[in-house]
DOLODREN-754887 format. One line per 8 residues: number of its first residue (from 0); their letters; for each residue x, y, z of C-alpha. Coordinates in steps of 0.02 Angstrom, whole numbers, plus 50000, padded with zeros to 5 digits. Layout:
% DOLODREN-754887
NUM = a = X Y Z; ...
% end
This chain:
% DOLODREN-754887
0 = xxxxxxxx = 50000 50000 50000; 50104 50161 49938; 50056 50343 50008; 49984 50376 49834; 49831 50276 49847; 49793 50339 50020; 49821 50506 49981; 49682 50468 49827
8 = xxxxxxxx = 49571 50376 49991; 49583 50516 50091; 49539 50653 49965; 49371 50574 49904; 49346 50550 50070; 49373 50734 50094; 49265 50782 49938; 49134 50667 49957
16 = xxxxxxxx = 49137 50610 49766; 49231 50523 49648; 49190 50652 49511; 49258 50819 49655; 49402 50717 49707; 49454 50693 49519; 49447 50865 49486; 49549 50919 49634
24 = xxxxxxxx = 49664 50800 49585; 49672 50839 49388; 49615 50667 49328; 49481 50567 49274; 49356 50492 49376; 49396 50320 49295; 49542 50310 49347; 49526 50381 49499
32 = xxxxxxxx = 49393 50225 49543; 49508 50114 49484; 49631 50162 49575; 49516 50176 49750; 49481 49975 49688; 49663 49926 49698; 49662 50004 49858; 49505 49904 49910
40 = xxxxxxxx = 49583 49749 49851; 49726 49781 49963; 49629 49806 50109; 49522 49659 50072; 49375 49774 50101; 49259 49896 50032; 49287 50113 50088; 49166 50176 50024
48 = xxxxxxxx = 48987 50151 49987; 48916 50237 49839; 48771 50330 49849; 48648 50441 49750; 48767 50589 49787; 48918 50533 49806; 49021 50412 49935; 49017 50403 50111
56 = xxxxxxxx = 49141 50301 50229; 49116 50108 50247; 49152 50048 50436; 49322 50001 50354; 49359 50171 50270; 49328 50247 50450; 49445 50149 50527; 49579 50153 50411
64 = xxxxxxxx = 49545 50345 50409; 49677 50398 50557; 49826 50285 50494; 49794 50357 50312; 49818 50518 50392; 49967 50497 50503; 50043 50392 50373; 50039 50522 50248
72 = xxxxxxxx = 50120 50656 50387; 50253 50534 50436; 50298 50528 50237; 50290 50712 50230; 50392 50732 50369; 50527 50624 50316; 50543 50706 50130; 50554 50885 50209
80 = xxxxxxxx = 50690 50806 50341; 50774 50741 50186; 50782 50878 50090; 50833 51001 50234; 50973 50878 50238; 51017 50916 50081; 50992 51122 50119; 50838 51121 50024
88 = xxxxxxxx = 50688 51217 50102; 50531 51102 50068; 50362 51056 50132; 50218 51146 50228; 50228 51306 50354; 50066 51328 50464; 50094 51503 50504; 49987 51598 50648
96 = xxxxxxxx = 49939 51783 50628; 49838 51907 50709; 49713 51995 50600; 49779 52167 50588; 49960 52077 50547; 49892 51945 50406; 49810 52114 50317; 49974 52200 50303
104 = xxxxxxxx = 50082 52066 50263; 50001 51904 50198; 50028 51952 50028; 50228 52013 50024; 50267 51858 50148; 50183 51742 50013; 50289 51823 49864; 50421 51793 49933
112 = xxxxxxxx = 50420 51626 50010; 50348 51568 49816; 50485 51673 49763; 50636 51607 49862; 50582 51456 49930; 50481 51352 49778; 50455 51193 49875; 50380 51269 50024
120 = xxxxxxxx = 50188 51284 50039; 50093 51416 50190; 49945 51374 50274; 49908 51531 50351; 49797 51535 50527; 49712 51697 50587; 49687 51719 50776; 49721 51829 50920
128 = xxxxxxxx = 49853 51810 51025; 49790 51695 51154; 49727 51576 51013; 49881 51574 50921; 49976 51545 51094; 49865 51412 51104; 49889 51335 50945; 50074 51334 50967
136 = xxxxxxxx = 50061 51237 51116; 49956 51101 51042; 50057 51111 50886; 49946 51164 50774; 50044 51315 50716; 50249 51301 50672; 50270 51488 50687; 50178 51636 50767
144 = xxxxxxxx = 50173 51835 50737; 50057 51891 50903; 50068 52013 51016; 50152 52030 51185; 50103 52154 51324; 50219 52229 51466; 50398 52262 51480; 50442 52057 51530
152 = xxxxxxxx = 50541 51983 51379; 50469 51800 51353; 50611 51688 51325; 50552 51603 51186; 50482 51750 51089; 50570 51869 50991; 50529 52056 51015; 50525 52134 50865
160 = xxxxxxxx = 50435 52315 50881; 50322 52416 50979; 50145 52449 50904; 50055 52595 50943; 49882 52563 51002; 49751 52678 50945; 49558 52749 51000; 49495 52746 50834
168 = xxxxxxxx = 49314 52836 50797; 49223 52907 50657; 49251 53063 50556; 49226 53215 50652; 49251 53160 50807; 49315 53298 50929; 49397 53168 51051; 49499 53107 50905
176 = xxxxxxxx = 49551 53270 50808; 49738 53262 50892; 49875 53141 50860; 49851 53095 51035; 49759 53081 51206; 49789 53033 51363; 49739 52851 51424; 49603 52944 51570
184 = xxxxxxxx = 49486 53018 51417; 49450 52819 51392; 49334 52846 51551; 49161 52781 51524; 49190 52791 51325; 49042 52689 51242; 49186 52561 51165; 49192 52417 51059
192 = xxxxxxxx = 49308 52279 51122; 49335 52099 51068; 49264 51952 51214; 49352 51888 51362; 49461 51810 51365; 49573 51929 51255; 49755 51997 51306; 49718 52151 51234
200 = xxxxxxxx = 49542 52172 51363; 49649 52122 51501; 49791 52265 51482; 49677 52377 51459; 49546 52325 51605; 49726 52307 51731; 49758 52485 51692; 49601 52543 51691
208 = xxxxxxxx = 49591 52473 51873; 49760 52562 51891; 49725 52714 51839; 49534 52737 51921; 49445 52738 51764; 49297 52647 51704; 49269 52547 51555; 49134 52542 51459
216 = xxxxxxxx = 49120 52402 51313; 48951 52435 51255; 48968 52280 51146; 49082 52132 51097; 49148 52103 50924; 49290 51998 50895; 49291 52040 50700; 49406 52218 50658
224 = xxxxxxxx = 49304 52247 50500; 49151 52235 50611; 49224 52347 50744; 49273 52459 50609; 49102 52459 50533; 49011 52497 50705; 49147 52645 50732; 49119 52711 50575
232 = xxxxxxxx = 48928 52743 50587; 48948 52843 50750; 48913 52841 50929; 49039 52714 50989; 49244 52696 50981; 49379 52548 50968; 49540 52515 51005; 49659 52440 50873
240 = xxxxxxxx = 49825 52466 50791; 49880 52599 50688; 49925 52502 50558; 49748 52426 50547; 49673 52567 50492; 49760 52645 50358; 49654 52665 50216; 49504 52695 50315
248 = xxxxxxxx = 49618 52859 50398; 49675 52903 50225; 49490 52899 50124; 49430 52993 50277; 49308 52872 50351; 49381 52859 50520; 49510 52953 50630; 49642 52898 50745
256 = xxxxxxxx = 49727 52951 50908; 49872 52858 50991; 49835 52810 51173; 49981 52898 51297; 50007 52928 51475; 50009 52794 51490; 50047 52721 51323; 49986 52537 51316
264 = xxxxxxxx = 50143 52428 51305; 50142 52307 51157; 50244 52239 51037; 50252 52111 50889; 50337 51944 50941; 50373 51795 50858; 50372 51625 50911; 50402 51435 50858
272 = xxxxxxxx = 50306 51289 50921; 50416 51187 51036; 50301 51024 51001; 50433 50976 50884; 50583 51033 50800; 50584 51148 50663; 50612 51122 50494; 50722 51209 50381
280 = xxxxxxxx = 50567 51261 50308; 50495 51340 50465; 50674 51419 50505; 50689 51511 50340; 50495 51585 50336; 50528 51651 50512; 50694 51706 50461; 50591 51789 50303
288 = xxxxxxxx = 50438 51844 50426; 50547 51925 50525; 50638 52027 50406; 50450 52102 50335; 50421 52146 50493; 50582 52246 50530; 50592 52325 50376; 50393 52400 50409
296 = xxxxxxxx = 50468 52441 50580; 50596 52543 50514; 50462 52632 50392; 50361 52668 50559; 50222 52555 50498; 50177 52487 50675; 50196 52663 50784; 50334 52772 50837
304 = xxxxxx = 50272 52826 50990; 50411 52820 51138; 50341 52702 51282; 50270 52788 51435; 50245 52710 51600; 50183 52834 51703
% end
C-alpha cells in the first residue's frame, strides 16, 4: 500500500465524490475508481459506499481513516527532513497571525516565500494572540506573529517592535482630532472591544483598574472589520493598531489618536512551536517573517510613539 493511493482515499473521502476528488486532483474519475479499487483489494475490504450523491465512509474506510492520515504526515515529514538535509527548504509552514498583521503582510510574505523558497507551501491561521499561543502549544501552528504586552521579555519570543495602540472613531470626532490623548479620556467611553478572554481586554481592564477609570464596552465584536464598521457609523469607539486602519484614515472614514500617558505597552513577537523541531522550512519563513516585519518597523508602519509608563 504506497502513500499515493491513500492520499487518493483520503481526498474522496474529503470531497465526498469520485467526480470532486478527480477534479481536485486533475484526473479522470475512471481512473481515479480504479485506482480507489486497487486500494480496496489491498485492504480486502470495501471504503466507500456509493450513493445517490456521492460516497460516504464504509466501517472500514473509517477505521483506516487515522493511519491514512498519520501515514501520509510521517511521509511528509521524512521528505522535508530529507531535503533540509540536503539544504533544500521544502514542505508545509502553518503560520499563525493576528488579524491586523495577516492584512498587512500576507501578501509580500507569500511572494516571497513562492519566490525564494519554491518547494515550500503556507497554510496561514488567523487568531488573536491567546489563540495562536494556544495553537502553538498544541502544535497546530509552526510559527507565530502575536502580540506581547508589558515590559517582561518571554524567553522564547522574539521582540521585534512596539505597536502603537490607537482609539479609533468616526470622522469628526472631537475626542479624536489630535494625534494623541491621554489614556484617562478612555473613562466611560461607549467602546467596542473583542470578548474575554482577550490579552488586549485584560491590559487595558489592569490599567484601567490602575488608573481609576471605568470601562465601558458597550458591545463585543471579535471581528476588526466589524468593529470598524460599528465605529464608523457613530456613537461608539475601538481600540486597534495603527497600522489597521490605514486606508480607512487616508479615504477619511475614520480618525485615529494614539493612546499615551500611559501608552499601552505592546509589541510584535514571534514565536516557534516547541512540540517539535523545526524544519528548515519553518526556520527560513521566520527568518523571512521577521525581516517584513523589521523593515515595516523601520518605515514606522507599526507606531513610533516612545513608551510611557507613568
Amino acid at each position: 500500500m504506497d502513500t499515493e493511493g491513500l492520499k487518493l482515499f483520503l481526498t474522496v473521502l474529503e470531497q465526498g465524490s469520485l467526480t470532486r476528488a478527480a477534479a481536485v486532483l486533475d484526473t479522470s474519475a475512471s481512473l481515479l475508481s480504479r485506482k480507489i479499487a486497487q486500494l480496496e483489494r489491498e485492504c480486502a475490504g470495501s471504503l466507500f459506499h456509493r450513493t445517490g450523491r456521492g460516497v460516504v465512509p464504509s466501517e472500514l474506510g473509517r477505521r483506516l481513516v487515522p493511519s491514512a492520515q498519520r501515514i501520509l504526515a510521517e511521509a511528509e515529514g521524512m521528505r522535508a527532513e530529507a531535503q533540509s538535509m540536503a539544504g533544500i527548504p521544502s514542505g508545509e509552514v502553518r503560520l499563525g497571525l493576528l488579524p491586523t498583521v495577516a492584512m498587512v503582510i500576507a501578501s509580500q510574505l507569500y511572494h516571497e516565500v513562492k519566490f525564494r523558497f519554491p518547494q515550500v507551501s503556507l497554510a496561514l491561521y488567523e487568531g488573536y494572540t491567546g489563540q495562536l499561543e494556544e495553537w502553538l502549544d498544541q502544535g497546530k501552528i509552526d510559527v507565530a506573529v502575536m502580540f506581547h504586552y508589558g515590559k517582561g521579555i518571554p524567553q522564547n519570543q522574539d521582540l521585534l517592535a512596539p505597536v502603537d495602540a490607537c482609539l479609533i472613531a468616526g470622522h469628526g470626532d472631537p475626542l479624536t482630532s489630535s494625534a494623541h490623548l491621554p489614556f484617562d479620556s478612555l473613562d466611560g467611553l461607549p467602546l467596542v472591544l473583542p470578548s474575554a478572554p482577550s490579552a488586549l481586554r485584560v491590559a487595558l481592564e489592569t490599567l484601567a483598574n490602575r488608573r481609576r477609570i471605568r470601562l465601558n464596552p458597550v458591545i463585543e465584536a471579535n471581528s476588526i472589520q466589524v468593529q470598524l464598521q460599528l465605529v464608523a457609523s457613530g456613537g461608539c469607539y475601538t481600540i486597534i493598531p495603527f497600522h489597521a486602519v490605514v486606508p480607512q484614515l487616508q479615504n477619511g472614514q475614520l480618525q485615529a489618536s494614539v493612546i499615551t500617558q500611559p501608552s499601552i505597552e505592546r509589541w510584535l513577537t514571534l514565536q516557534l512551536t516547541t512540540q517539535r523541531p523545526s524544519t528548515l522550512a519553518t526556520r527560513e519563513v521566520a527568518r523571512g517573517l521577521r525581516g517584513i516585519l523589521e523593515d515595516l518597523a523601520e518605515q514606522g508602519a507599526w507606531g513610533t510613539t516612545g513608551r510611557e509608563t507613568s
